[in-house]
C-alpha positions in Angstrom: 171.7 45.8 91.7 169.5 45.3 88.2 168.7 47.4 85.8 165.1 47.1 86.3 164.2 50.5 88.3 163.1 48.7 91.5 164.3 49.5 94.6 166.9 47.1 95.8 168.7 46.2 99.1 171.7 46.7 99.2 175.2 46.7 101.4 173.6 45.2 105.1 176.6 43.8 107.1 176.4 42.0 110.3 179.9 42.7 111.3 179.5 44.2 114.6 177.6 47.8 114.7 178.6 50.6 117.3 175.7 51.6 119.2 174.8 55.4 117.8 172.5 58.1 119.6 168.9 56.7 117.9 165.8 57.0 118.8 164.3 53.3 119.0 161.6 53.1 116.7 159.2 52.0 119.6 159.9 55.6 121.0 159.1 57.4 117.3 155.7 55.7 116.6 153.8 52.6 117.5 152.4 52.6 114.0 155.9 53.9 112.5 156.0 56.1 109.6 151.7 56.8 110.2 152.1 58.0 113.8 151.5 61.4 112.8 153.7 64.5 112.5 153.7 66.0 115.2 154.8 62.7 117.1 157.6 62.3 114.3 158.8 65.6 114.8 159.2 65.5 118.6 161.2 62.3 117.8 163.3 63.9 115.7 163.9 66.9 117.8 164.9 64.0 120.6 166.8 62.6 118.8 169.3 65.6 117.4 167.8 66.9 114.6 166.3 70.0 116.0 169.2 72.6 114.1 167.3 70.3 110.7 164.3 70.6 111.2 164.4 74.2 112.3 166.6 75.4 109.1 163.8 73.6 106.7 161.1 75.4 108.7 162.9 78.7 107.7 163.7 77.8 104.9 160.2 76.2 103.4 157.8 78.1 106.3 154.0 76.5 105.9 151.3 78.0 104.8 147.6 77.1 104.1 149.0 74.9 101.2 151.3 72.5 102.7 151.8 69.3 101.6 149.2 69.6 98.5 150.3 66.3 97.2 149.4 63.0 98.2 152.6 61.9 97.0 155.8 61.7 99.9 157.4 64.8 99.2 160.7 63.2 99.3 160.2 62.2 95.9 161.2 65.8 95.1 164.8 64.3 96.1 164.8 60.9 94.5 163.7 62.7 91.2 166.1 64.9 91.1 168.8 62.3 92.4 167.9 59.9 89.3 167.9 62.2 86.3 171.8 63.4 87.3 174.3 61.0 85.8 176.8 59.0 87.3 174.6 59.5 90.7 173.4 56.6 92.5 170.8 57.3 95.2 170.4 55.2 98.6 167.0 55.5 100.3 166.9 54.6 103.8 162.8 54.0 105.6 160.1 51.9 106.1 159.6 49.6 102.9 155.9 51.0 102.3 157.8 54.7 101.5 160.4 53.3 99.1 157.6 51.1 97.4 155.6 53.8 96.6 158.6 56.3 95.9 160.5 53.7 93.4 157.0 52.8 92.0 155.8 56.8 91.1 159.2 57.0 90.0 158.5 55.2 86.7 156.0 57.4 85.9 158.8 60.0 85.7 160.9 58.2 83.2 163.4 56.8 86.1 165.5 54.3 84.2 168.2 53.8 86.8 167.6 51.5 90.2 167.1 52.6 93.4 169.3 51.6 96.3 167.3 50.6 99.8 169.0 49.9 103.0 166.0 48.0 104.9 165.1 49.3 108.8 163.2 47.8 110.9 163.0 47.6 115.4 166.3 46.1 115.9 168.2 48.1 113.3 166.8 51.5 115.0 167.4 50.5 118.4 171.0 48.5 118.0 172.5 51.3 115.5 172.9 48.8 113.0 170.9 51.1 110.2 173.7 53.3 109.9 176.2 50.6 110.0 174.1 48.9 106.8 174.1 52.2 105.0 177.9 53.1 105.6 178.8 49.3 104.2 176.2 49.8 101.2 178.2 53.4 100.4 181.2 52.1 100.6 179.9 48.5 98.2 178.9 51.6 95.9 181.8 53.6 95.6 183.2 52.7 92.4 185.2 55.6 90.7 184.5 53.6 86.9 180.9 54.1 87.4 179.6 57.0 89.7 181.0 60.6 90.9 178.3 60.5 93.6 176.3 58.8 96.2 172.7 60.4 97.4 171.6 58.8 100.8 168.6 60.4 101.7 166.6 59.8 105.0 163.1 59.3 104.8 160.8 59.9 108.3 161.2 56.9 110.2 165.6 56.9 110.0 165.2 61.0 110.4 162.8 60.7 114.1 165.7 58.3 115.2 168.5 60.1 115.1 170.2 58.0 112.4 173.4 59.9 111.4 173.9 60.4 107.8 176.7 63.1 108.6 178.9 60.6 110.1 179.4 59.1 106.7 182.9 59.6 104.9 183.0 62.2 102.4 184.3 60.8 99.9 185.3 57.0 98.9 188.0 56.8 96.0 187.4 59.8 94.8 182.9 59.0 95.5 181.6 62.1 96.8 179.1 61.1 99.3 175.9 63.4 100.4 173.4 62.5 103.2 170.5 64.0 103.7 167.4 64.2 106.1 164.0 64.4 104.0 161.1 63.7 106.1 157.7 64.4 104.9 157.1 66.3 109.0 159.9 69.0 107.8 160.0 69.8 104.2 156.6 70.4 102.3 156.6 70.1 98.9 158.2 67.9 96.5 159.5 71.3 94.8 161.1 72.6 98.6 162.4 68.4 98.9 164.5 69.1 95.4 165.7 72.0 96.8 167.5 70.1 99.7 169.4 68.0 97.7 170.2 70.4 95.2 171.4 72.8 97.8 173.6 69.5 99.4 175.1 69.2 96.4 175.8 72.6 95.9 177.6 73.1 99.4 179.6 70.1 98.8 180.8 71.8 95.6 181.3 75.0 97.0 184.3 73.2 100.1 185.2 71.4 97.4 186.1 74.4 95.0 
C-alpha cells in the first residue's frame, strides 16, 4: 500500500472461496448501497445480523436528530481507526462509500492509507468477499509494523451477511477486530466511534 492516504485494494485471492451464509447483493438492493434503509435493514436482519442491529438500536436509540450529517456515519470509525498507531484499518463496501470516506478523511489530518477489499455481485453471492478480506488480514499482519487490524463493514457487506466474526483473532501476535458499521444501524459519526472504541475495549478486556 502507499503512503499517499488513498484507499487501496488490497489482499483479493482467487484461491477457491467456501460458500458463506450472504445475502446476494441482488436480494439487498437493486440500486445497492441507495436502496434505502429500511430495505438494507431487512437484508441484514435476513441475513443474521438481527442480535447487531438490535444491540446498536439500544445502544444509539433514534430520535428526531438522527443522522444530522450528510457525511456516512462510519467515518466515526475510520477516524478513530487512523489517529491510533500501529492500527491499520480495512474497509470493506461499495467503492462510492470508501471514496468519499478516504477523501473527507484528509480533511481530518489522516496521514496513514486506507485498506479496501473491493465487493461487487459475484463477490456477495459466491462468498468470495470474506475470503478477499481474510487473505488481505492475514497479507497485513506483520508484528514489525502493526498491533492491530480494524475491518469495518460498511452497508452493502453488513445487508449480506458477510462474517467479519469468522476472522482469526489474532495473526502473529495481530490482534484482529471486525466490525459491522452500517449507516441503517448506527446514527452518528459520534455513536459510529463508539463501536470501534467499545470493540477494542472488549478485545482488551478477554485479553487481560
Amino acid at each position: 500500500m502507499s503512503d499517499s492516504g488513498q484507499a487501496q485494494p488490497v489482499g483479493a485471492s482467487d484461491a477457491g472461496a467456501a460458500k458463506r451464509r450472504v445475502v446476494p447483493i441482488a436480494k439487498v438492493s437493486d440500486a445497492g448501497c441507495h436502496g434505502g434503509r429500511e430495505q438494507m435493514r431487512a437484508a441484514a436482519e435476513a441475513a443474521g445480523a438481527s442480535q447487531t442491529l438490535a444491540q446498536y438500536a439500544a445502544d444509539y436509540p433514534a430520535g428526531p436528530h438522527d443522522q444530522p450529517q450528510s457525511m456516512c456515519p462510519a467515518f466515526g470509525s475510520l477516524r478513530v481507526g487512523l489517529r491510533m498507531r500501529r492500527t491499520a484499518t480495512i474497509l470493506s463496501g461499495s467503492a462510492c462509500c470508501v471514496y468519499g470516506l478516504t477523501f473527507t478523511s484528509h480533511f481530518y489530518g489522516a496521514r496513514r492509507t486506507v485498506g479496501y477489499v473491493p465487493c461487487d455481485s459475484e463477490s456477495l453471492v459466491t462468498g468470495k468477499l470474506y475470503e478477499d478480506i481474510r487473505d488481505a488480514v492475514a497479507g497485513l499482519a506483520n508484528p514489525a509494523e502493526h498491533d492491530a487490524i480494524v475491518v469495518i463493514n460498511l452497508c452493502v457487506p453488513t445487508a449480506s451477511g458477510v462474517p467479519l466474526r469468522m476472522l482469526p483473532r489474532d495473526i502473529d501476535g495481530v490482534r484482529i477486530i471486525g466490525i459491522d458499521v452500517p449507516g441503517f444501524g448506527v446514527p452518528t459519526h459520534a455513536e459510529a466511534k463508539d463501536v470501534l472504541s467499545g470493540a477494542m475495549l472488549a478485545y482488551a478486556r478477554n485479553e487481560a
